[in-house]
C-alpha positions as CSV (number, residue, x, y, z in Angstrom):
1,X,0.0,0.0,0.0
2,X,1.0,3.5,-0.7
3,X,0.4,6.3,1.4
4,X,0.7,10.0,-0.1
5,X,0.7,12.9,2.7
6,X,0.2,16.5,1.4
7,X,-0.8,19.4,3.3
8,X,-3.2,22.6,2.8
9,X,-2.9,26.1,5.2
10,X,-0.3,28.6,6.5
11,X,-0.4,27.2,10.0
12,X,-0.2,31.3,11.2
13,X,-0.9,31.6,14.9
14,X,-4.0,32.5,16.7
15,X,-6.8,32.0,13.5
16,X,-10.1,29.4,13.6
17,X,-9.6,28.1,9.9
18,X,-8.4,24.4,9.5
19,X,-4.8,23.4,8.3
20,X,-4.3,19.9,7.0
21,X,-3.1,16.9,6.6
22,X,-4.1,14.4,4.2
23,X,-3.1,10.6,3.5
24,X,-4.5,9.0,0.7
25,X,-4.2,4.9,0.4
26,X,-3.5,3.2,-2.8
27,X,-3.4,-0.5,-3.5
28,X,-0.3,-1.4,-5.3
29,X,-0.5,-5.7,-5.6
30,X,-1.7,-7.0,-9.1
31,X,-0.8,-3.3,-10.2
32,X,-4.0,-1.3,-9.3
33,X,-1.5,1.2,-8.5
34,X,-0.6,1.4,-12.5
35,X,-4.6,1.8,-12.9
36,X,-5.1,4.6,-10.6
37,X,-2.1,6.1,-12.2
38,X,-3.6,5.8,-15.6
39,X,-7.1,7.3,-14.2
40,X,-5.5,10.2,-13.0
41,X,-3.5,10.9,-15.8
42,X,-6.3,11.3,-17.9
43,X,-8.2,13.4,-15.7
44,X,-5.2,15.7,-15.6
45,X,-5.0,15.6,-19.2
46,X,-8.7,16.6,-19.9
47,X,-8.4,20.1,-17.7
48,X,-7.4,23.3,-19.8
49,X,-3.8,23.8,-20.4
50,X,-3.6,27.2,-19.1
51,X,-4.3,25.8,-15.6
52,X,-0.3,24.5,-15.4
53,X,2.0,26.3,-13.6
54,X,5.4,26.4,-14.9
55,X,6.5,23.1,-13.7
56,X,3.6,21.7,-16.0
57,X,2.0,20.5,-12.9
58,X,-1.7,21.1,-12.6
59,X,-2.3,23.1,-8.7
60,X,-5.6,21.9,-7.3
61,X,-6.2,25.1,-5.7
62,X,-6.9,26.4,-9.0
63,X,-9.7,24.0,-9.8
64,X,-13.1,24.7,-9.8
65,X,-15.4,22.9,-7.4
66,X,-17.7,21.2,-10.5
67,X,-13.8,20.5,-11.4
68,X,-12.8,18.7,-8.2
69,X,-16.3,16.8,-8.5
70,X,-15.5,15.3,-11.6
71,X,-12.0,14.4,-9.5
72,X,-14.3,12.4,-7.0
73,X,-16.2,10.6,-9.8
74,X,-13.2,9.6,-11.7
75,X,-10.7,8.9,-9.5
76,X,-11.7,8.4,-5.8
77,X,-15.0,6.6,-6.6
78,X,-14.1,4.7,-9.1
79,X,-12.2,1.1,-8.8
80,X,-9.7,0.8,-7.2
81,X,-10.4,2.0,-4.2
82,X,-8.7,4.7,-2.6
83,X,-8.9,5.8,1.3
84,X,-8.6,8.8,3.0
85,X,-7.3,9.8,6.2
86,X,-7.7,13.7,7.3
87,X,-5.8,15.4,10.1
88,X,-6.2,19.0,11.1
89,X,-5.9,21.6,13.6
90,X,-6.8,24.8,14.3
91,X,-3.9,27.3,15.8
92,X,-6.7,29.6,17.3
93,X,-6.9,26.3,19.9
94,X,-2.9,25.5,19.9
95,X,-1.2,29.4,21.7
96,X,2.3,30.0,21.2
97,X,2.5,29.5,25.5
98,X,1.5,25.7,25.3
99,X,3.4,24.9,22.1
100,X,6.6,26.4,23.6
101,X,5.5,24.1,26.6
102,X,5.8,21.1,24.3
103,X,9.0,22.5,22.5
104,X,10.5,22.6,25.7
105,X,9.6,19.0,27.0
106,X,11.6,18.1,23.8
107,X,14.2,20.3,24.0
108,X,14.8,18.3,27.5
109,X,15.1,14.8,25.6
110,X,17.5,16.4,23.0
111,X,20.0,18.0,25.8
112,X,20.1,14.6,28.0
113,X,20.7,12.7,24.3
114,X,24.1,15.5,24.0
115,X,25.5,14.8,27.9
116,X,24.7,11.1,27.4
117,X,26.9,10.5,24.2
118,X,29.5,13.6,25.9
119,X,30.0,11.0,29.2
120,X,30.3,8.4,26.8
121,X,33.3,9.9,24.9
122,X,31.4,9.5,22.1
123,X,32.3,13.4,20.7
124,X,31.1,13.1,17.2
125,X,27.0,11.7,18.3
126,X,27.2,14.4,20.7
127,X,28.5,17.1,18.1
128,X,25.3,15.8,15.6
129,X,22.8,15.7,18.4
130,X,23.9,19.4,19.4
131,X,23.3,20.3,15.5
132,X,19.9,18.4,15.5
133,X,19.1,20.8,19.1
134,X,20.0,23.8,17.2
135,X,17.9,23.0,14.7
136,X,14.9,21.9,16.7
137,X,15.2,25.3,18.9
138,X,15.0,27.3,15.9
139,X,12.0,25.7,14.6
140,X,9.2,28.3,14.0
141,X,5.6,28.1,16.1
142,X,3.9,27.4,12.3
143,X,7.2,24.5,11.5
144,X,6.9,23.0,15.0
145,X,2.6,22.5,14.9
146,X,3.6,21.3,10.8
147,X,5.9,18.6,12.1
148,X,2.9,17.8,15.0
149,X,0.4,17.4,12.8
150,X,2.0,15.2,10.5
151,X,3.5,13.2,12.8
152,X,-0.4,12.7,13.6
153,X,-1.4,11.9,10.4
154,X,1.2,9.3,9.5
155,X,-0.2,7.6,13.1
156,X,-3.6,7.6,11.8
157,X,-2.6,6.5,8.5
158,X,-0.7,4.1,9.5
159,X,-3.5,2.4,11.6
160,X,-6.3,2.9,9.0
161,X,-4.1,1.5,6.8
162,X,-3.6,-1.7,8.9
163,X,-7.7,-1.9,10.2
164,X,-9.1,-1.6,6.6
165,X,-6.5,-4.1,4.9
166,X,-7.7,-6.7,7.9
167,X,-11.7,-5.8,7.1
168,X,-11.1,-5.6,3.2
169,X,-9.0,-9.1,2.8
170,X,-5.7,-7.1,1.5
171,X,-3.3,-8.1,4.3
172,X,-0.9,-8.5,1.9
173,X,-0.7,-5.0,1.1
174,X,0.8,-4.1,4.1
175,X,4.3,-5.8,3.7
176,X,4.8,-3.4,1.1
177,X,3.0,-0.3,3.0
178,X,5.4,3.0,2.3
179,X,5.2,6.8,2.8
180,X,5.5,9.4,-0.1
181,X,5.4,13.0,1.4
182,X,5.4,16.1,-0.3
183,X,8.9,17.5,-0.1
184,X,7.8,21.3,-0.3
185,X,8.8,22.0,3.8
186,X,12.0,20.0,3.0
187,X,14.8,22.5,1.7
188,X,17.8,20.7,1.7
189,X,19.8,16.8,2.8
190,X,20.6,18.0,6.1
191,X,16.8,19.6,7.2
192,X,15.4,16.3,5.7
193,X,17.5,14.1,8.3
194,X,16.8,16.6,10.8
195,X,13.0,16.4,9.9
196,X,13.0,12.6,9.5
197,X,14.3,11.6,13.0
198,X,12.5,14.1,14.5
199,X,9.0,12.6,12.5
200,X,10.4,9.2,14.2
201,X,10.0,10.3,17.4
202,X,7.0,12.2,17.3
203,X,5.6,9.0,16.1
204,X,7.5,6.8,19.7
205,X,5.6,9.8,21.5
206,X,2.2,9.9,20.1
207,X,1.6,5.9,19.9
208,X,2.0,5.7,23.3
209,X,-1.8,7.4,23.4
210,X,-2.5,6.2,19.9
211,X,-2.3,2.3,19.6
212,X,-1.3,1.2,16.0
213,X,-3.1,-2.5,16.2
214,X,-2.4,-5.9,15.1
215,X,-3.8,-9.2,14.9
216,X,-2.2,-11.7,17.6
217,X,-1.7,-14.0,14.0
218,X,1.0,-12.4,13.1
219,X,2.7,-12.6,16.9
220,X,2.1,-16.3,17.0
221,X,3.1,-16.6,13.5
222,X,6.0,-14.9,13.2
223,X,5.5,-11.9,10.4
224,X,7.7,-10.5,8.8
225,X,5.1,-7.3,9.1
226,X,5.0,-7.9,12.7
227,X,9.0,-8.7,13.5
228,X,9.3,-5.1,12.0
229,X,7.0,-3.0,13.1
230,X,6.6,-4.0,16.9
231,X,8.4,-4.6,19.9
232,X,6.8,-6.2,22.8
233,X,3.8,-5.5,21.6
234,X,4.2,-1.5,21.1
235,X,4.3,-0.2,17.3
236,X,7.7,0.3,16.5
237,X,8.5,3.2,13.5
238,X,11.7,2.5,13.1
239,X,12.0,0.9,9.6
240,X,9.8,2.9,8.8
241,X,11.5,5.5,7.6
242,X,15.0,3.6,7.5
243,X,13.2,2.0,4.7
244,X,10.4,2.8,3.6
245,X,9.5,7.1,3.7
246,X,10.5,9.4,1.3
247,X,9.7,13.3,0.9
248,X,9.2,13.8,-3.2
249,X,8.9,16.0,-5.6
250,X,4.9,16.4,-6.3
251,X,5.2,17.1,-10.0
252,X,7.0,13.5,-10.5
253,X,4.7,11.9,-8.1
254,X,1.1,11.6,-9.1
255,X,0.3,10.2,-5.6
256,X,0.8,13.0,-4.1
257,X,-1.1,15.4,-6.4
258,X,-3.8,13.1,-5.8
259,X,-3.3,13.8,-1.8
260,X,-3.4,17.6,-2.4
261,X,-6.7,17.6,-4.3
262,X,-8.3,15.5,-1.9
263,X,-6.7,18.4,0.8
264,X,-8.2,21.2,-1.5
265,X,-11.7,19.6,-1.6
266,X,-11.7,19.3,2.3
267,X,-9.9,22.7,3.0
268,X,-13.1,24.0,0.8
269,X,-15.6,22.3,2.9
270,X,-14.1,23.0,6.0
271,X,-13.0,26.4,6.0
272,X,-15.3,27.9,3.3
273,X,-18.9,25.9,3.0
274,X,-17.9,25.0,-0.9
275,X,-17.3,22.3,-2.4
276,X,-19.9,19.9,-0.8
277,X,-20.7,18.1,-3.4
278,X,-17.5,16.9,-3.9
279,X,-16.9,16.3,-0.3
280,X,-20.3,14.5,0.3
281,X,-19.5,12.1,-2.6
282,X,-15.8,11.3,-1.0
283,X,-16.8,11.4,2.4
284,X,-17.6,7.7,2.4
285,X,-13.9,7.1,1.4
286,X,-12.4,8.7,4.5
287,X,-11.3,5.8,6.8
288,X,-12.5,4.7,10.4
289,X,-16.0,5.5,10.1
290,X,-15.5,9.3,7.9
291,X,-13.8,11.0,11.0
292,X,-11.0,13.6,10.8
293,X,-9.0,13.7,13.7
294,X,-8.3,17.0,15.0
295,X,-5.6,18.1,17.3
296,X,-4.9,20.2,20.1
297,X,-2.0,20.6,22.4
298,X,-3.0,20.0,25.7
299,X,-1.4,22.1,28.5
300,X,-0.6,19.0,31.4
301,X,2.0,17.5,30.1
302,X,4.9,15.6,31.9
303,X,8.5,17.2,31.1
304,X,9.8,13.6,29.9
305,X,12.9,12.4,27.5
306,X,10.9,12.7,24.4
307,X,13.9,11.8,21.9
308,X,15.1,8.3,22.3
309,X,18.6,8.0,22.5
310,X,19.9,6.6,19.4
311,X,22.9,4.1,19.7
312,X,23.8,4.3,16.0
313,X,25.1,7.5,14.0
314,X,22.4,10.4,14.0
315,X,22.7,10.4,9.9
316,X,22.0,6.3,9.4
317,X,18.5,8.1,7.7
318,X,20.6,10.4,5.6
């Protein structure tokens, strides 16, 4: 299964409108991912030239909403399947006081990982956790909720993803499960190390409240799905993006410009009353019973070691 993550809002602090995260699920066995590739296309190719931006690429936010209702019909109604899981929040309900709050719990985990590899000797982890610190502290309020959110969102994904392969009779599917995120917040090698470790701890953090299930199958016997994505029980994200998470390029990647018009067409709904039509003809596609998990910061939270404290070199996701 591939899931494709793009995002719609500014994140700005202190306003009610939505910002988002999407996930979109596409089958891959037997190649229905090379038929929702073809669907797409065509769709692309049918809207007016003068759409394009100069990449060539087609920007949903440009479509109409009779537009984006056709992109229901065509592409997310029509076989094969393709599931949706939303993720938003709403800054107005996240203050700069309690995000610093959370920042700081962090910021806790990152300085004992520095004096833990400095007692060790080990100079050169403790040089490249110092750089990852720097780089976390200087994180803006709008980068820090971005990174939240998504974190989020690849949690929910990731558990939709597993529930509805169970239900559907795709098990399969996940052993070849994968991430494609739009690259657009990542500007260069070193942010997108930064950015994936810290993605892989958000994710050690947030599953503690958020359990990823499994069936007690694949503990009895053995998987291969299981062996890597679990330990003792707890959902592990490890290899997940050793292996198997890349940020892309959207104009190469039709999944992901799939992902942002699905984003566009709830961003419409949510924030502006449009677009219903399109959104009350995909709503049926948005996983664990149409919900779209919102987020908000909570204020009571233990100061705790956040980051986990890596024993192999801070760039083994470079």
């Amino acid at each position: 299964m591939i899931i494709a993550i793009d995002e719609t809002g500014d994140f700005k602090t202190n306003l009610s409108k939505y910002n988002l995260f999407v996930a979109v699920h596409i089958r891959q066995l037997n190649e229905l991912n090379k038929i929702k590739e073809n669907q797409f296309l065509c769709w692309e190719k049918s809207l007016p030239k003068s759409l394009k931006n100069y990449k060539g690429e087609i920007k949903s936010e440009k479509l109409s909403d009779d537009d984006l209702e056709v992109f229901v019909d065509k592409i997310i109604l029509s076989e094969p399947w393709i599931g949706i899981t939303p993720t938003c929040l709403i800054t107005k309900d996240n203050p700069e006081n309690i995000v610093n709050i959370h920042k700081m719990s962090q910021l806790v985990g990152l300085n004992d990982g520095i004096l833990f590899y400095a007692k060790q000797g080990k100079n050169k982890l403790s040089r490249q956790w110092r750089d990852f610190r720097n780089w976390f502290n200087n994180l803006s309020y709008s980068a820090y909720l971005k990174t939240n959110l998504l974190g989020y969102c690849i949690a929910y994904s990731f558990g939709n993803a597993i529930g509805t392969s169970v239900a559907c009779n795709f098990e399969d599917e996940l052993k070849y499960i994968c991430y494609k995120i739009d690259r657009d917040s990542i500007k260069d090698r070193m942010h997108k190390v930064f950015w994936t470790i810290l993605l892989k701890n958000q994710l050690i953090s947030i599953t503690k409240t958020i359990r990823i299930p499994y069936l007690e199958k694949w503990q009895k016997d053995g998987s291969p799905f299981f062996q890597s994505f679990y330990k003792n029980g707890l959902f592990y994200p490890g290899p997940l993006f050793d292996e198997r998470c890349d940020f892309l390029d959207s104009h190469n990647t039709y999944e992901i410009r799939i992902a942002d018009t699905v984003s566009t067409i709830i961003n419409r709904y949510l924030n502006y009353n449009s677009c219903q039509a399109a959104y009350c003809r995909m709503n049926r596609y948005i996983l664990n019973k149409h919900i779209i998990n919102k987020i908000t910061l909570k204020e009571d939270i233990e100061l705790s070691h956040f980051f986990e404290i890596q024993q192999d070199n801070l760039w083994e996701y470079s």
